[in-house]
Structure formats: structure tokens, C-alpha cells
FIDRENZA-269903 format. One line per 3 residues: number of its first residue (from 1); their letters; for each residue x, y, z of C-alpha. Coordinates in steps of 0.5 Angstrom, whole numbers, plus 2048, in hexadecimal, padded with zeros to 3 digits. Example, Ala and Ser with C-alpha at 12.3 -4.5 7.8 and 13.67 -1.06 7.14 Angstrom:
<recs>
1) AS) 819:7F7:810 ~ 81B:7FE:80E
</recs>
This chain:
<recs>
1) XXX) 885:76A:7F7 ~ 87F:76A:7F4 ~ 879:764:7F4
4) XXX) 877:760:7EE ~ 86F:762:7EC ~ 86A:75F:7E9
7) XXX) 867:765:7E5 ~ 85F:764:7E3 ~ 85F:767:7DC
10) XXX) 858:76A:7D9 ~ 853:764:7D7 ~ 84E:766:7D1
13) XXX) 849:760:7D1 ~ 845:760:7CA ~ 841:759:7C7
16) XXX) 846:75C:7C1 ~ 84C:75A:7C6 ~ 850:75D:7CB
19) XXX) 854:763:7CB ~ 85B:765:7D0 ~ 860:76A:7CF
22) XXX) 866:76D:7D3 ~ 868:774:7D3 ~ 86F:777:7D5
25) XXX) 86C:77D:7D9 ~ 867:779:7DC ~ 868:772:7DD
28) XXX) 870:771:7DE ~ 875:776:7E3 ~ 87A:775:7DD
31) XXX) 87B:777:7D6 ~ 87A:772:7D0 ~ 881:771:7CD
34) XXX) 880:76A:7CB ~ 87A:765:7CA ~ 87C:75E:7C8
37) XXX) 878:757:7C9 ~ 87A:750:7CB ~ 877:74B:7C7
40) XXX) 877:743:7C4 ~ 87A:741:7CB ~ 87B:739:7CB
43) XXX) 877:735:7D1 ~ 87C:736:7D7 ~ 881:73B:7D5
46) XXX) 881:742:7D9 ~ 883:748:7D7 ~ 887:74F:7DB
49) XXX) 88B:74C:7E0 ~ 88E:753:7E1 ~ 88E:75A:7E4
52) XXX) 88E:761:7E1 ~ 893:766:7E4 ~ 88F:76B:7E1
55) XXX) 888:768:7DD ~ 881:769:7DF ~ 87C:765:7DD
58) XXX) 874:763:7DC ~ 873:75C:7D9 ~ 86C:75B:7D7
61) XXX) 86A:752:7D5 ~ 867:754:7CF ~ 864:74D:7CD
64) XXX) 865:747:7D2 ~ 868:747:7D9 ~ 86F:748:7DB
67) XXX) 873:748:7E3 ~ 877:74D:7E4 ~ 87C:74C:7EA
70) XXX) 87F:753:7EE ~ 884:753:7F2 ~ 888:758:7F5
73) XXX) 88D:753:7F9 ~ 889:753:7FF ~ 883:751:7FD
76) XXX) 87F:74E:7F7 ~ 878:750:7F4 ~ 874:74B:7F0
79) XXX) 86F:750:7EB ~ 86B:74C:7E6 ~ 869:74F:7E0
82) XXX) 863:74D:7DC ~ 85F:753:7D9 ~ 860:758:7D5
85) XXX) 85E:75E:7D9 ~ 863:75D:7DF ~ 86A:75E:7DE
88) XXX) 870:75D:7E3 ~ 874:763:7E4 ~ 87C:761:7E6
91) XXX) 880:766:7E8 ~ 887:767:7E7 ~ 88B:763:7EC
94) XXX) 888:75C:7ED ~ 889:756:7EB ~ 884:752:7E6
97) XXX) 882:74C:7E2 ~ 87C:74A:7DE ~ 87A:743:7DD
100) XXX) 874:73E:7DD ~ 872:741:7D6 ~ 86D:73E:7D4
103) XXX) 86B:73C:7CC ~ 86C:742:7C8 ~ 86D:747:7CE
106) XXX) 86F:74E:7CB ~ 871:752:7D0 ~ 872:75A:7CF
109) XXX) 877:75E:7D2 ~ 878:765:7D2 ~ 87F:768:7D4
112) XXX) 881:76E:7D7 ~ 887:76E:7D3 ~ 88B:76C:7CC
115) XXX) 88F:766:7CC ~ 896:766:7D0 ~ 899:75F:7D1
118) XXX) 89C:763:7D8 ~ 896:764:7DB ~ 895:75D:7DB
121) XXX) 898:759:7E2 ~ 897:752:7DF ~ 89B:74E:7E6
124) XXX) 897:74D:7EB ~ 89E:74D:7F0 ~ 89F:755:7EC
127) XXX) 897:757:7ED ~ 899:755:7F5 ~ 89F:759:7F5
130) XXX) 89C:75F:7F1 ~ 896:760:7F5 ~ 89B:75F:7FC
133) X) 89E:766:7FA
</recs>
């Protein structure tokens, strides 16, 4: 099973702003199918608390700060996320959670594959059972 990584993305600072890109080929080990963002998260809540039998993923806090949890039922991982040319790359098979969002967190997420609720293991009790396998 692979680890998750923080994946430093290219940083172009100007006095007119800063600019960041991803590109497939260079900075992801997938092929983009899906991009999609988490936003207007309430003070407390938490996000995920699932794993993907198949989906890989880079998450990237675009504005504000957010924890993401990794678990891969043996031990857990704790990644803060709080600039926008860092991303966290997920691999398939963990367990994650993402809480401790800030005011008006956004967080990026580009995904390895299309939507498919049977990819998702959303029990804990099943992930265990799955990653025993």
C-alpha cells in the first residue's frame, strides 16, 4: 500500500500575486477524471470519513486551513493543509477524514476517477474488514 505525500506544486511569486498550477503528467502519478471542491464547511463538522476501494486523490486548501486525517487501520496520519501550492496526495486504500476547517476553507480536490458510490467503504467496521483481505 502506498503512503499518502505532501506534493510541493510550482510557486511563482510576483508584487501582482502569486501563481500555482498541477499538471497531470508532472505533478499527480494519476490521470485526472474528476475535480471537485468542498466549501461553506460549519465550525466543527467534518468531512470524508470514508475510503476508496479504487480513487486516488490530491487535495490542495486553496483558501484557509483544514486537517486531513489518514488512516490505514494501523495507524493514523495527521496532514495540516494551509497553502495553496502544497497538496496532499491520497492513495487508494486509506481511510481519511478532513476536519478543523477554518472560516471559509475551500479545499480542492482532483480525483482519479469518475463518481461511483461502489467505490466508496463509508463503515469503518467494513474498510477493517476490507483492507484484511
Amino acid at each position: 500500500m502506498k503512503n499518502p505525500t505532501i506534493i510541493s506544486l510550482p510557486k511563482f511569486e510576483n508584487p501582482r500575486g502569486n501563481l500555482t498550477f498541477i499538471e497531470e503528467d508532472t505533478h499527480l502519478p494519476f490521470k485526472i477524471k474528476r475535480v471537485y471542491w468542498i466549501y461553506d464547511v460549519p465550525g466543527g463538522q467534518s468531512r470524508g470519513g470514508h475510503a476508496f476501494k479504487e480513487q486516488q486523490e490530491l487535495i490542495v486548501a486553496l483558501s484557509g486551513s483544514f486537517d486531513i486525517v489518514v488512516d490505514n487501520g494501523i495507524q493514523k496520519q495527521v496532514f495540516s493543509l494551509n497553502r495553496s501550492y502544497f497538496g496532499l496526495y491520497i492513495p487508494n486504500g486509506l481511510w481519511r477524514e478532513m476536519n478543523n476547517f477554518s472560516t471559509n476553507a475551500l479545499a480542492l480536490v482532483i480525483s482519479s476517477t469518475e463518481f461511483s458510490k461502489d467505490d466508496y467503504i463509508r463503515e469503518y467496521s467494513n474498510y477493517i474488514e476490507y483492507i484484511q483481505r
